[in-house]
N, C-alpha and C positions, 0 to 999 in steps of 0.2 A: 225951348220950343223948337225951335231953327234942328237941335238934332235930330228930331224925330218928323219934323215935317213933312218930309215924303211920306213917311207909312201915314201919318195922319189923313193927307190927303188921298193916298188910296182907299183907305175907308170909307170918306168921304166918295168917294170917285164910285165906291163897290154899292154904295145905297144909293147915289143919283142912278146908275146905271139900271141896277132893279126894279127903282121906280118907273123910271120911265118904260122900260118893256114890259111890265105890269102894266101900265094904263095907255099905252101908244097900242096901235093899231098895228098887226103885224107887218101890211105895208108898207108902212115909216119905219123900218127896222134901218131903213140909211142914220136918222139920228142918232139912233144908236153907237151905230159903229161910229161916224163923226165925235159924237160924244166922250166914245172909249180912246180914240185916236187919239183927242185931244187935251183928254186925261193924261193918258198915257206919258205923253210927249211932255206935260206939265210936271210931271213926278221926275221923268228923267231931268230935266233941267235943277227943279229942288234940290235932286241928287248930285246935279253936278256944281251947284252952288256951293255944296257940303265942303269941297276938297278946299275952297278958301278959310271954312271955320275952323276945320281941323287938323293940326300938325302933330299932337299927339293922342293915343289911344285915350278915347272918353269913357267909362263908365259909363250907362243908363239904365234908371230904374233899378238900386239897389244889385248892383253885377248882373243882373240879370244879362243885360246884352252890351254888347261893347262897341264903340264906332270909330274905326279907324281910317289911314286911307286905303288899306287893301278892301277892307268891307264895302267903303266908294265904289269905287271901282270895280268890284264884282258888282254891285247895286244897276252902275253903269252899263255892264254887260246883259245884265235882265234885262236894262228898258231897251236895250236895241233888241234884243230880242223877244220880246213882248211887242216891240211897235210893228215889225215884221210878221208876226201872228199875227195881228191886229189887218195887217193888209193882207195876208195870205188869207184869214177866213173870204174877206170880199171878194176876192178873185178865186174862191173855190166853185165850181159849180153845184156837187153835188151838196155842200155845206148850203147854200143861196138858197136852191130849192126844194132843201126839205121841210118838212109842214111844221117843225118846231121853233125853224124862225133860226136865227144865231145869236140876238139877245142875251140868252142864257149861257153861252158858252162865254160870251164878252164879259158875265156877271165872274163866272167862274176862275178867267185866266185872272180878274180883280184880284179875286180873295188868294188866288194860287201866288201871284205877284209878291200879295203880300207875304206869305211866307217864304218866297225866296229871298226878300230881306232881312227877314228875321233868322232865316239860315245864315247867311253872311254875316252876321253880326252875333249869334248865340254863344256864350260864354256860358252858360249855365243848362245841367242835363235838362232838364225839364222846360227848357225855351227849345232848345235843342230838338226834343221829341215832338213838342206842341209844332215847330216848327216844319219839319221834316212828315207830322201825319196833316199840316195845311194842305202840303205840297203835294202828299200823296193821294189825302181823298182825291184833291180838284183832279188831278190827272185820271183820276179812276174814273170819276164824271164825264172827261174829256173823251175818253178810249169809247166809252158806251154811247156817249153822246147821239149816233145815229141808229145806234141797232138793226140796221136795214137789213143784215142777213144772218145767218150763222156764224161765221166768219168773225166777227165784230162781235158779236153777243162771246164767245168764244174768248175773246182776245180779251175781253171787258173784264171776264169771269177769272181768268187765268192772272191778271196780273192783281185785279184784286186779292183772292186768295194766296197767293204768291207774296205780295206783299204785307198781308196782315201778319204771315207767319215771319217775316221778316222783323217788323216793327215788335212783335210779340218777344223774338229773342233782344233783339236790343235795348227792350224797356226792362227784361231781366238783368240786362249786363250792367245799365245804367243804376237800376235798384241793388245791385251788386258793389259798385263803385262810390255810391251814397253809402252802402253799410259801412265799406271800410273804410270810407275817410270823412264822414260825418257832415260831409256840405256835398250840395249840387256845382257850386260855382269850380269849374275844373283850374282857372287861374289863381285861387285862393292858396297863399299861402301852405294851407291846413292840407288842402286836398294834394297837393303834391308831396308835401310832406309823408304824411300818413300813408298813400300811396306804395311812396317807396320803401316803406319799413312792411308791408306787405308780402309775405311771402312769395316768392315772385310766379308760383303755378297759379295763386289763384287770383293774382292782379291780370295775371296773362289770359286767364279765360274770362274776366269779367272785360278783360281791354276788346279779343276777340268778339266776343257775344256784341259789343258796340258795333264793330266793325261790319256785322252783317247786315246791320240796317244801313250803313254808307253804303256797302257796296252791292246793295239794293239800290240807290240812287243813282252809285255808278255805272252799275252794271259790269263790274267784273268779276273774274273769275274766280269763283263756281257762282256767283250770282246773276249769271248773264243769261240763263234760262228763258227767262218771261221774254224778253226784250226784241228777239226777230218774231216771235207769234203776233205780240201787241203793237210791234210795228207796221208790219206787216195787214193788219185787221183794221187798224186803227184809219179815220182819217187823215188824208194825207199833212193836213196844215197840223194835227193834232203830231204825229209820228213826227214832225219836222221839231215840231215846242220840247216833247218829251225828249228827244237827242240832244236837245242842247240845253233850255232853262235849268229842268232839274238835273241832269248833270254835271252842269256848272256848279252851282250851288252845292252839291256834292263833295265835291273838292274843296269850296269855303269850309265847309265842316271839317272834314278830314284834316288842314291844315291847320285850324283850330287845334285838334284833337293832337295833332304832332308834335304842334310848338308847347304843350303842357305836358305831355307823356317827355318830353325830350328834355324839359326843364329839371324833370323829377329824376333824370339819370336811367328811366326805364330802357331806353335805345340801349344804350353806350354800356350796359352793365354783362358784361363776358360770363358773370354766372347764374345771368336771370335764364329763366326757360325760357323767355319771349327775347327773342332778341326784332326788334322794333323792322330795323330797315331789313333785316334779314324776310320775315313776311311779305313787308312791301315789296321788297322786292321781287320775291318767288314770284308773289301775285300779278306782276307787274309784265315779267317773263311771261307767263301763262298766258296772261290775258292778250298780250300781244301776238302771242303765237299761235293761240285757236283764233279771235276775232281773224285775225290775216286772212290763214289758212282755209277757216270756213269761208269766207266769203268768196272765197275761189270756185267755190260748188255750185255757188247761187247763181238763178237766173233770174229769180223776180227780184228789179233794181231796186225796190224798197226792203227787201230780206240783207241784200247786197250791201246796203248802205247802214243797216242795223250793225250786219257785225264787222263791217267799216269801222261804226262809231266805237263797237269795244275793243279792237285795237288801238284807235285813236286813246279810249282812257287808259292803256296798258301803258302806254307814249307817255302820255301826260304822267303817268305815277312814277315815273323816270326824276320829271323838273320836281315832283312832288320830295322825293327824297333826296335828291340833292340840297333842299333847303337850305340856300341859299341869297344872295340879297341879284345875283343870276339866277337863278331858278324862279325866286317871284317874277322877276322881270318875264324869262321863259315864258313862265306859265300864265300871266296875264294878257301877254299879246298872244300866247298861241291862243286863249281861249278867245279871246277878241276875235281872233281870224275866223276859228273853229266855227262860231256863231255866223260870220256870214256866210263861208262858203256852206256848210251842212241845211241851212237854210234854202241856199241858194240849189244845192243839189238837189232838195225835197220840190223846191216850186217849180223844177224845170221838169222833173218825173212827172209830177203831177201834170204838168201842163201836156205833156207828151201823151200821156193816157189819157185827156179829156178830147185833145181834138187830131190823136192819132189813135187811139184806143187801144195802145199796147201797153204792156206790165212787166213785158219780159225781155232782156238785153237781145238774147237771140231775134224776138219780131222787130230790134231798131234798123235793118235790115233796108239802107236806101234813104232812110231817114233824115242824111245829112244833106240831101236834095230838094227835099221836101220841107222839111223846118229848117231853113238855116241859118237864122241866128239863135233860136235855143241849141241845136245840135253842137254852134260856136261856141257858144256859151256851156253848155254841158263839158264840152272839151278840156276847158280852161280851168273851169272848177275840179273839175278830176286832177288835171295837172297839180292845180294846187293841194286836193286833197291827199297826192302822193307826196308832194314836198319838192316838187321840180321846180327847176326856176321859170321864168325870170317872176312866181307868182309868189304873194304871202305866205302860202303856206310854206314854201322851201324857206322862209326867213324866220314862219315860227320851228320848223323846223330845227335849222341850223341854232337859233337860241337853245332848246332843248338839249341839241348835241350840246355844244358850247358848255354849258350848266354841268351836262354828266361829267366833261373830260376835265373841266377843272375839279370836279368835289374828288373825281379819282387821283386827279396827280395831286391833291392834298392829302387825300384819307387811304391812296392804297387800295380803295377797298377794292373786293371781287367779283362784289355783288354789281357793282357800276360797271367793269367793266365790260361782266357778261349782259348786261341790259341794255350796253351801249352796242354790242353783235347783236345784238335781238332785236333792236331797235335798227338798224341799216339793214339784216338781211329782212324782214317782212317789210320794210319801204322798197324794196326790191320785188318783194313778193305781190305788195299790193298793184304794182305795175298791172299786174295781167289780168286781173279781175276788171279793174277800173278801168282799163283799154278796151275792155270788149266793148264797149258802147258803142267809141268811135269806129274801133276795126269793120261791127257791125253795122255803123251809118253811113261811112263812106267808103268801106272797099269790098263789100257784099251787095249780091244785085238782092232788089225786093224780090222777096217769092210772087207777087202783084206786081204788074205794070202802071204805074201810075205818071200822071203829069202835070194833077194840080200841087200848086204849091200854096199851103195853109198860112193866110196871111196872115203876121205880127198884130200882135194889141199892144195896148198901151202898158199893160200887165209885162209884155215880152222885155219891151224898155228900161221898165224898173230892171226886172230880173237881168237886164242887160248892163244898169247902173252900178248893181252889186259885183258884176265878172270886174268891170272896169276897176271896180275898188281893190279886186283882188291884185289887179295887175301895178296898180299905181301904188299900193303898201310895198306891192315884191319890190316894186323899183327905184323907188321914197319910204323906205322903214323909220328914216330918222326920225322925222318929223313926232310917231308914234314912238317908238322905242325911247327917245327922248324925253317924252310927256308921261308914258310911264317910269321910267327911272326918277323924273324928278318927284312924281307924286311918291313914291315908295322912298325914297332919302329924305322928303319934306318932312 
């Protein structure tokens, strides 16, 4: 019972919440949130009770799903990221005051939650799929949620249809995968087996035809389409969730999907059609070098930070193929970071365009005068999101590096070490996009003379508490980098 706790209580968590915004009175929608908060907070703790029951991979429900400490520990990185949603609805304005109430949205990020669990831990195609269309309705839910204009009706309609056809080829690749090896469960025995005695064009297009529903989650390339419209459209607290929860979880799958294809000799076979890391890789290049690139174009800082974020996964599919017992490590503290500072970048946009009323990098223009500790704050997370010091990100960084240069001075390979140039010259590149903020808040005069200066809330503090976090990781890694090694050797 102890393994499955958490999701049991979100269930639990996902009917208390419906009920009571079913019969509470819209103005009592504070319970709510209180309710969802403290849910939330309850699950993450469950969660983290787990890492003392668990020292080797558990079996549950007939292989259905599997419980280890990586699945932990991604688990862990939802509930900070889910409690974070959870505060960012309250402190949205436009969320607050519209006539739907945000009840339903707290219902929603419940059942989405739970499927970001069941992504981390699916071992089986069809948990897998069930998993991955939880995650995708609620987000769909999420994107329309307000409908206020064109724009959002637009962004609503686009990622749904966008997605369906997405899940639609994956559910073939996965019925594909089933024909030829006669089980769902992809760590079985059987399934690797039979697999590999598969001729290798048509393991390689049922392996692909998968991969396009991941990289719908991920949003890399060529699947990065949807992702600055819906961003972009979406609400701000909702664009900040969709950047980080189901992308995280994205990469649980994927890793899943690695460590079984890699067991079965699909990578490592010189005369398969698919050569495994060769893909990832390309994809990996690509993705890093449009996200970069395009975001250099952008002026609206939420399109900016969309394909920010698919550069970042191009980064991340680096620690991905190094897999490694470095590269886990890599990849779980960068995503750890990843989740506060993309967070952090989204609440301080947001907050900028509620009580400065601008969208676009070019109007922050004086800004650093007038807000200055978000504009401080804004700074710092950039910093970090380029990977400078003295901030976490430059430490998830460096682990990513670290990850690549050893799998190449083992393996040679070619493909690592052109990822590993691709990967330094766009963190070079991202400089200049993600500078314009500042350049524009403190060494541009305002087109407007102004002299009030918009005082701090308590909202500003948090989001000041999170900068802090970033700098105290950059400058005490151990303490984390430590606590994940040893969960991952436990």
């Amino acid at each position: 019972m102890g393994l499955f706790l958490p999701e049991l209580a979100l269930i639990l968590l996902f009917i208390a919440v419906m009920l009571f915004d079913l019969f509470l009175p819209k103005r009592n929608q504070g319970f709510v949130f209180w309710l969802s908060l403290a849910g939330m907070a309850g699950v993450f703790l469950l969660s983290f009770r787990q890492l003392g029951l668990v020292n080797e991979p558990v079996p549950l429900f007939n292989d259905m799903l599997i419980l280890d400490r990586i699945s932990i520990l991604f688990k862990l990185i939802f509930g900070i990221t889910s409690l974070l949603f959870i505060l960012f609805i309250r402190n949205n304005k436009a969320l607050q005051e519209h006539k739907k109430g945000t009840g339903d949205l707290f219902m929603i990020l419940t059942a989405v939650h739970l499927g970001l669990h069941l992504m981390a831990m699916a071992a089986n195609l069809i948990t897998i799929f069930i998993a991955i269309e939880m995650v995708s309705i609620g987000s769909y839910l999420m994107t329309g949620y307000l409908s206020g204009n064109r724009q959002q009706s637009e962004a609503a309609m686009k990622y749904v249809l966008f997605g369906l056809t997405c899940s639609a080829v994956m559910l073939y690749g996965m019925s594909l995968l089933y024909a030829f090896t006669g089980t769902l469960e992809i760590y079985r025995p059987e399934f690797l087996t039979y697999l590999k005695d598969i001729p290798s064009l048509s393991a390689s297009i049922a392996i692909i035809l998968v991969l396009v529903g991941i990289g719908f989650k991920l949003s890399f390339v060529p699947f990065q389409f949807w992702s600055p419209d819906v961003y972009e459209g979406a609400p701000t607290p909702v664009t900040a969730f969709l950047s980080t929860g189901p992308k995280i979880a994205g990469f649980a799958i994927l890793i899943h999907f690695l460590a079984a294809f890699r067991d079965a000799g699909l990578s490592s076979s010189v005369d398969s059609v698919l050569n495994f890391e060769a893909v990832l890789a390309l994809t990996a290049f690509i993705t890093m070098v449009i996200g970069n690139f395009s975001a250099l174009w952008q002026d609206n800082v939420k399109r900016m930070l969309a394909y920010s974020s698919i550069g970042h996964t191009g980064f991340l599919l680096m620690a991905v193929i190094a897999f490694s017992t470095a590269g886990f490590n890599a990849i779980i503290f960068y995503l750890f970071i990843y989740a506060l500072m993309n967070m952090a970048a989204f609440m301080l946009a947001d907050r900028i365009e509620e009580q400065a009323g601008v969208i676009n990098s070019s109007d922050y223009k004086g800004l650093g005068r007038k807000m200055k500790i978000e504009l401080f704050c804004f700074v710092i997370v950039l910093v970090s999101l380029t990977g400078l010091p003295p901030t976490a990100g430059f430490i998830g960084k460096f682990l990513v590096f670290s990850a690549g240069i050893e799998n190449y001075v083992l393996s040679g390979s070619v493909w690592m070490l052109v990822l590993l140039a691709a990967g330094a010259v766009t963190t070079v590149v991202s400089l200049f996009y993600y500078f314009k903020i500042p350049l524009n808040a403190y060494l541009k005069r305002p087109s407007e003379d102004f002299s009030a200066i918009i005082q701090a809330q308590p909202w500003t503090y948090f989001i000041l508490l999170l900068t802090v976090l970033l700098l105290v990781f950059g400058i005490w890694p151990g303490g984390m980098t430590s606590f994940i090694g040893g969960m991952l050797k436990g």
